[in-house]
C-alpha positions as CSV (number, residue, x, y, z in Angstrom):
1,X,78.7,77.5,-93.8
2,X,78.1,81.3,-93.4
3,X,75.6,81.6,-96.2
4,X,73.6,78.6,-95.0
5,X,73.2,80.2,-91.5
6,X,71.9,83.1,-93.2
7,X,69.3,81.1,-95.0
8,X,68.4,79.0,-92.3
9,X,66.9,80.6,-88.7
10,X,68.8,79.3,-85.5
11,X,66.0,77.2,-84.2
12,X,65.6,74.9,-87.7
13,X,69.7,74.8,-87.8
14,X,69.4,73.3,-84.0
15,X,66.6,71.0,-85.1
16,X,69.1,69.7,-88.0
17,X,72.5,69.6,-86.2
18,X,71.4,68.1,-82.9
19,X,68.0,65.6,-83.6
20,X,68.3,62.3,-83.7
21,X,68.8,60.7,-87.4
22,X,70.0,57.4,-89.4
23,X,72.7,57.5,-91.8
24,X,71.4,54.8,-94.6
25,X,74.1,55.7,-97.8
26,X,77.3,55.9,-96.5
27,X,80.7,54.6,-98.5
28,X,83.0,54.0,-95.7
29,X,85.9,53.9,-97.9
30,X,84.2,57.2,-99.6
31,X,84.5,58.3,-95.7
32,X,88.5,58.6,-96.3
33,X,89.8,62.1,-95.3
34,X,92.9,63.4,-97.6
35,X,94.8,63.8,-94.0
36,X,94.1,59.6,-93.6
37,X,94.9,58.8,-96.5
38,X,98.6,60.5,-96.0
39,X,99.0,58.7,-92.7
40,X,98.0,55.5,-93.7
41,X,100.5,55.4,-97.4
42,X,102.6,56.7,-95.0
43,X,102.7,53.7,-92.4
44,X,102.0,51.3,-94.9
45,X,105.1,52.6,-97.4
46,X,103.1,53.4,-100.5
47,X,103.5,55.9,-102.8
48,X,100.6,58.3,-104.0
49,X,100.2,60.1,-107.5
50,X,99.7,63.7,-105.1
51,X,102.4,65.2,-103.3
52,X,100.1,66.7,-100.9
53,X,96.9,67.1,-99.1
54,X,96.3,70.2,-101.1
55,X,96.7,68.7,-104.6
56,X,94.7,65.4,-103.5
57,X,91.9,67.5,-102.6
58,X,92.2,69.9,-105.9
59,X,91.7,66.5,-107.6
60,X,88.0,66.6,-106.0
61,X,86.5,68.5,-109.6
62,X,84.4,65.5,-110.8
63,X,82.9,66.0,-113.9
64,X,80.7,62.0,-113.2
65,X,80.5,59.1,-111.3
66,X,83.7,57.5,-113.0
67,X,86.1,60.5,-112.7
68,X,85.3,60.1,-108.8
69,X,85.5,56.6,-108.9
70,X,89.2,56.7,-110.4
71,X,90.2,59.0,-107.0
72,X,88.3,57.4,-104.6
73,X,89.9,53.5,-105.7
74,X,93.6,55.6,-105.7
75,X,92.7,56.4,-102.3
76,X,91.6,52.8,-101.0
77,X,95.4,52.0,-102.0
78,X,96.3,52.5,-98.4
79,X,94.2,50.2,-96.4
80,X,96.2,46.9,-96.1
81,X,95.9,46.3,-92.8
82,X,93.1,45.3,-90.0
83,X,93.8,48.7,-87.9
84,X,93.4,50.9,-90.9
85,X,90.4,49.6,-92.0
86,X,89.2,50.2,-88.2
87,X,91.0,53.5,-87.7
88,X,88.7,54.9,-91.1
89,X,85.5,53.4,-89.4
90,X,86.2,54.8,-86.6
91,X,87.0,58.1,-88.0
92,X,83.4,58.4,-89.7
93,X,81.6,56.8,-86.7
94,X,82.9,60.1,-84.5
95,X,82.0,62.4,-87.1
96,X,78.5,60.7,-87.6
97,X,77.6,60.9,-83.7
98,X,78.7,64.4,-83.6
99,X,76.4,65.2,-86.2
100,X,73.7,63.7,-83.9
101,X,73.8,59.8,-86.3
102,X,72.4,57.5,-83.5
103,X,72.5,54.3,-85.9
104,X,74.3,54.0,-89.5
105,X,74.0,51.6,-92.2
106,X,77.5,51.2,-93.5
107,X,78.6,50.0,-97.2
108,X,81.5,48.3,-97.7
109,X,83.6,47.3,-100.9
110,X,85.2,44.2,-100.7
111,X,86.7,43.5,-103.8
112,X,87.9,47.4,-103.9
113,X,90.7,45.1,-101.1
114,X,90.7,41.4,-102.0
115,X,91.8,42.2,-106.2
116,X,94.3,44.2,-104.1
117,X,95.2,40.6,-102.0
118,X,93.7,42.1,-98.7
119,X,92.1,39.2,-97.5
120,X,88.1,39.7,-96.6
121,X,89.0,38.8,-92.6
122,X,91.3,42.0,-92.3
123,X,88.4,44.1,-94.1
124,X,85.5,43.1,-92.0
125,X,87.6,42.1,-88.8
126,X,89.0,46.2,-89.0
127,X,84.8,47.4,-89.5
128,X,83.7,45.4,-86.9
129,X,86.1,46.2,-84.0
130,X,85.7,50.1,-85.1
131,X,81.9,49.8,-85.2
132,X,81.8,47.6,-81.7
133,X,83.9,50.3,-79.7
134,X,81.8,53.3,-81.1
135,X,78.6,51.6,-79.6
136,X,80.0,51.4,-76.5
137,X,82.1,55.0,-76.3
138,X,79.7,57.0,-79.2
139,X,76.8,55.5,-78.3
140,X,76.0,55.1,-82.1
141,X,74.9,51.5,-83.4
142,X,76.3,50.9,-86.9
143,X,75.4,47.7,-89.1
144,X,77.3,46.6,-92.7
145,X,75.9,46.3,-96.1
146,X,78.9,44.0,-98.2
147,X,78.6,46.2,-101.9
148,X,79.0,44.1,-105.0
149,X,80.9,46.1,-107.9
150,X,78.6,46.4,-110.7
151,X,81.7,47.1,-113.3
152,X,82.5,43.7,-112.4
153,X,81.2,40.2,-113.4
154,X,78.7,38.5,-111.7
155,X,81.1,35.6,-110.8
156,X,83.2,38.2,-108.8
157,X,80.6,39.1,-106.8
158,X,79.3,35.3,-106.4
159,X,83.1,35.0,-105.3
160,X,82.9,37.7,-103.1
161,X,79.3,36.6,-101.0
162,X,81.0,32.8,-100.9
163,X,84.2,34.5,-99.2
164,X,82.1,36.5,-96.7
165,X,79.5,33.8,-95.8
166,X,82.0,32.7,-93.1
167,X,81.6,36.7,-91.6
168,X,77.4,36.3,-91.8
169,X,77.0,37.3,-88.5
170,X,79.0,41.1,-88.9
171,X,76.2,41.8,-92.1
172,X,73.2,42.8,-92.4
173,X,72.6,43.0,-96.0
174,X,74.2,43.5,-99.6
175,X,74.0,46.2,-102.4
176,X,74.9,47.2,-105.7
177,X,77.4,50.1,-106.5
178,X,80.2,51.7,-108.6
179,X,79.5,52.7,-112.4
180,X,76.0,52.5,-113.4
181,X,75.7,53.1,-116.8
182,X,75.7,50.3,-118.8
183,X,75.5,48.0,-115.8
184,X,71.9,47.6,-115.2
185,X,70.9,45.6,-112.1
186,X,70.0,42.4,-113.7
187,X,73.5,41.3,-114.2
188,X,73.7,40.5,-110.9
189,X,70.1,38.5,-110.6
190,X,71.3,35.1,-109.5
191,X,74.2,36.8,-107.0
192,X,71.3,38.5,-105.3
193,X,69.4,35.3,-104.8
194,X,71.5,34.0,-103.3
195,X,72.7,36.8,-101.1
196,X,68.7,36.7,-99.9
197,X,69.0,32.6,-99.3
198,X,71.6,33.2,-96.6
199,X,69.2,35.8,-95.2
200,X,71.1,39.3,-96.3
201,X,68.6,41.7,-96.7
202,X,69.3,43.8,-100.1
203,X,69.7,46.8,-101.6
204,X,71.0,48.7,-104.5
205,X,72.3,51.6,-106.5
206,X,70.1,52.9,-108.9
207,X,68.7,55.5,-111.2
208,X,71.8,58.1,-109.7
209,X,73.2,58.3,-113.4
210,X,70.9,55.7,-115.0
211,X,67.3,55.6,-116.2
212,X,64.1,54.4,-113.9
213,X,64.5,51.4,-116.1
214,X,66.8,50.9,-113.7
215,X,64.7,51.5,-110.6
216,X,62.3,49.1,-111.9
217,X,64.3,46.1,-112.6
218,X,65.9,46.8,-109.3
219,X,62.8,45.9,-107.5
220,X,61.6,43.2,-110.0
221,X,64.7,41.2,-111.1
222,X,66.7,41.9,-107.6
223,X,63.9,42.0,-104.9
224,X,65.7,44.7,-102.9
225,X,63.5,46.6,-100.3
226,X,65.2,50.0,-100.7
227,X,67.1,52.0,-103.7
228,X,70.2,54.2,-102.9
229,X,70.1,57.5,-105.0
230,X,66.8,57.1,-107.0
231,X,66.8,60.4,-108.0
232,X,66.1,59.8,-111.3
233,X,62.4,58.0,-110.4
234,X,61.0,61.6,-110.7
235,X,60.6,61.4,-114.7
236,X,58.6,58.0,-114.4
237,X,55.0,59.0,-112.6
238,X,54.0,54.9,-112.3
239,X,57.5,54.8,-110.5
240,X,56.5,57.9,-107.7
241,X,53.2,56.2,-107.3
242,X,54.9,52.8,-106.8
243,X,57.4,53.7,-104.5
244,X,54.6,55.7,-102.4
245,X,52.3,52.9,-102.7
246,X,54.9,50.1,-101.4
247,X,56.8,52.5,-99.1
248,X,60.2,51.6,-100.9
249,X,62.8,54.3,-99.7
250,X,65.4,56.3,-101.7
251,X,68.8,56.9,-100.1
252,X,69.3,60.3,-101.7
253,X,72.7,62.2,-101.3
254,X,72.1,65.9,-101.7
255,X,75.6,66.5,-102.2
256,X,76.7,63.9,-104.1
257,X,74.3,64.5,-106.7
258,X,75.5,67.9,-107.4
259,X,79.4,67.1,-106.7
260,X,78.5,64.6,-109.8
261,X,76.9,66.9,-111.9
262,X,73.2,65.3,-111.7
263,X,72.3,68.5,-110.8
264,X,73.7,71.8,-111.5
265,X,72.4,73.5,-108.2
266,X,70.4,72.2,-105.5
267,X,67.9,73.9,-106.2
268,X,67.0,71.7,-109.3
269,X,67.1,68.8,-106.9
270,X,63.2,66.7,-106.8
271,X,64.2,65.6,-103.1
272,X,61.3,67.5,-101.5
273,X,59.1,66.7,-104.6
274,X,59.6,63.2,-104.1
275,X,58.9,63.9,-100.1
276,X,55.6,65.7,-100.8
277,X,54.6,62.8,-103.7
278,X,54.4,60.1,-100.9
279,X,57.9,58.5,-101.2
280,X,59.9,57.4,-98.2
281,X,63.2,59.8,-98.6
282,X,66.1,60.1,-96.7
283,X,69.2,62.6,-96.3
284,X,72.7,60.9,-96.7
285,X,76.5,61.4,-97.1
286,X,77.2,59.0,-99.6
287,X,81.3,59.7,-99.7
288,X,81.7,62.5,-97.2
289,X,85.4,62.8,-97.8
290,X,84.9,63.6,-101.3
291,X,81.5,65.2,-101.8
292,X,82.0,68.3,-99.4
293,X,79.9,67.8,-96.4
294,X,78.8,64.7,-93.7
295,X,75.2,64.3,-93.1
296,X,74.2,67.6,-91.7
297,X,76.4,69.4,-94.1
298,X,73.7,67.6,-96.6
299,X,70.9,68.3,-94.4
300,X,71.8,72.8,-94.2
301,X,72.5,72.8,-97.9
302,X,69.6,71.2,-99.0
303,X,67.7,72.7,-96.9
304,X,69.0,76.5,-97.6
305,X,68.4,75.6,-101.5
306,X,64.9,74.5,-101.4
307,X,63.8,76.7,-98.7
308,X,62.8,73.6,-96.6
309,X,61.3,73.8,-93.0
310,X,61.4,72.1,-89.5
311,X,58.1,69.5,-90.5
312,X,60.7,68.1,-93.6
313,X,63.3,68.1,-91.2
314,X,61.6,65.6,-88.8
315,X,60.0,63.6,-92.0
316,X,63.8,63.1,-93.3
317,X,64.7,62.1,-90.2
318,X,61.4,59.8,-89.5
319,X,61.9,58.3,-92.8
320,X,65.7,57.5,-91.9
321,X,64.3,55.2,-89.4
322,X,61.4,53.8,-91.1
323,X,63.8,53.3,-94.1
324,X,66.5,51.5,-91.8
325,X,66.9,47.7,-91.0
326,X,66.4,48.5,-87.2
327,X,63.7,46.5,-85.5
328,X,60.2,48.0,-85.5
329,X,60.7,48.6,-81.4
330,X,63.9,50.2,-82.0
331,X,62.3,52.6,-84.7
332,X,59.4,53.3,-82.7
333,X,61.9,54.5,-79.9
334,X,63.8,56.8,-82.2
335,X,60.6,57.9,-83.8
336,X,58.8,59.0,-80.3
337,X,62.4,60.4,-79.1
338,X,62.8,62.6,-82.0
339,X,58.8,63.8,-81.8
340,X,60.3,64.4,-78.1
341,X,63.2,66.9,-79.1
342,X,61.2,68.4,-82.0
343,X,58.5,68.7,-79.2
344,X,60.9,70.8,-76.8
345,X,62.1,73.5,-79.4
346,X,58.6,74.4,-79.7
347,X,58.2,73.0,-83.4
């Protein structure tokens, strides 16, 4: 954190740290601290391939998206039970606030549990209780997206929306994650149409590790109204001018991308390219716990890299609420109460 407070004056860290923002990409299970994880094999009696919190976390050296998807479903091992799935929710919703999150969009993996013979009640009954106290203690609203697993079949994730449709009323939407190359969003067409039928909005992974190819069948095959990463939309100029055009957002994870190797250094990364081409982007966490930094970490590092300033701080953060499933009122109020703080620091 030193060198970014040397890149970054005082009044533009403020503006980052303490205005008001959305959190849209967040993996709650991906929110699972090393420390957590410890507690919970230890209450739950299971056994972990690390004998420590130091070796877990030297495990962190991903060379892709599958190396960190080998750790990160090690370390869903431990949630079995109602309260741990709520004492991880509530672990990222405190974090989130702190980092000035006044409403989060939260993923969820379902079948990360139920292959595991967690039942989808204790998953979603754990999420909810955590995400109904930290609206009334935080003061932070927090909705779920239920995440199909692309490595899976279609039939798993028609499985998994049949299971949840008794739960409607805790989701807002579905998406589309885990390894993307080689599963290209139209193996999940029919799921998704029927996800939309019971009125889940959708969204979904794409273009992180795979082509724009993916991007585009995405929004054609799938119908979903934002894309999470999307980074790779910058080598297809039809795709900018689309996603301008149709104010379609990208979920981008600073961090992630780089704790991936999509990008060497932040300062290769087109976030503020995209910004200045039109496109609706937004600053996320992705999976905190593993990716080095929550949602402001994101916000200082990018920003330090590519030498951003206070206006593309308040356009992240605009967009975050544009980009959100909030009601239009609700993102008008955010909107005129973050032109408010920006207002008071002068900027």
């Amino acid at each position: 954190m030193s060198t970014i407070s040397k890149s970054i004056s005082p009044q533009l860290h403020h503006l980052i740290t303490k205005m008001p923002k959305a959190e849209l990409h967040i993996h709650i299970e991906g929110s699972l601290e090393p420390e957590l994880i410890f507690e919970l094999a230890q209450r739950n009696q299971i056994k972990l391939p690390f004998d420590s919190v130091a070796s877990l976390r030297d495990a962190y050296a991903f060379k892709d998206l599958q190396s960190f998807l080998d750790i990160y479903y090690a370390g869903a091992s431990v949630l079995l039970h109602e309260q741990d799935f709520y004492d991880m929710t509530y672990a990222y919703l405190q974090k989130a606030a702190a980092d000035g999150v006044v409403y989060a969009e939260i993923f969820f993996d379902p079948q990360t549990h139920t292959e595991r013979g967690v039942s989808m009640q204790t998953v979603i009954q754990g999420l909810v209780r955590a995400c109904q106290e930290a609206a009334d203690k935080l003061g932070i609203e927090s909705k779920l997206i239920m995440c199909f697993l692309r490595h899976l079949s279609q039939e798993s994730a028609m499985q998994t929306l049949q299971a949840a449709e008794p739960f409607l009323e805790h989701l807002i939407g579905v998406g589309l994650d885990s390894s993307e190359l080689g599963h290209p969003p139209e193996k999940f067409v029919e799921v998704f149409k029927a996800a939309r039928a019971l009125g889940l909005k959708a969204v979904a992974h794409a273009g992180e590790e795979g082509p724009p190819a993916y991007i585009w069948s995405a929004l054609d095959q799938l119908n979903v109204l934002r894309i999470d990463h999307g980074v790779q939309s910058i080598h297809d100029e039809d795709l900018i001018a689309r996603l301008a055009k149709e104010r379609i957002a990208l979920t981008v994870c600073p961090l992630s991308n780089l704790k991936l190797c999509v990008y060497d250094d932040l300062a290769q990364h087109p976030i503020k390219r995209l910004l200045d081409m039109g496109v609706c982007v937004t600053i996320n966490s992705d999976d905190p716990a593993y990716f080095g930094g929550y949602i402001n970490a994101n916000f200082l590092h990018t920003f330090a890299a590519l030498d951003l300033d206070a206006k593309d701080a308040i356009a992240f953060a605009k967009c975050s609420f544009e980009a959100s499933f909030m009601s239009d009122l609700q993102k008008k109020a955010w909107c005129a109460k973050l032109e408010d703080f920006a207002h008071a620091l002068g900027v």
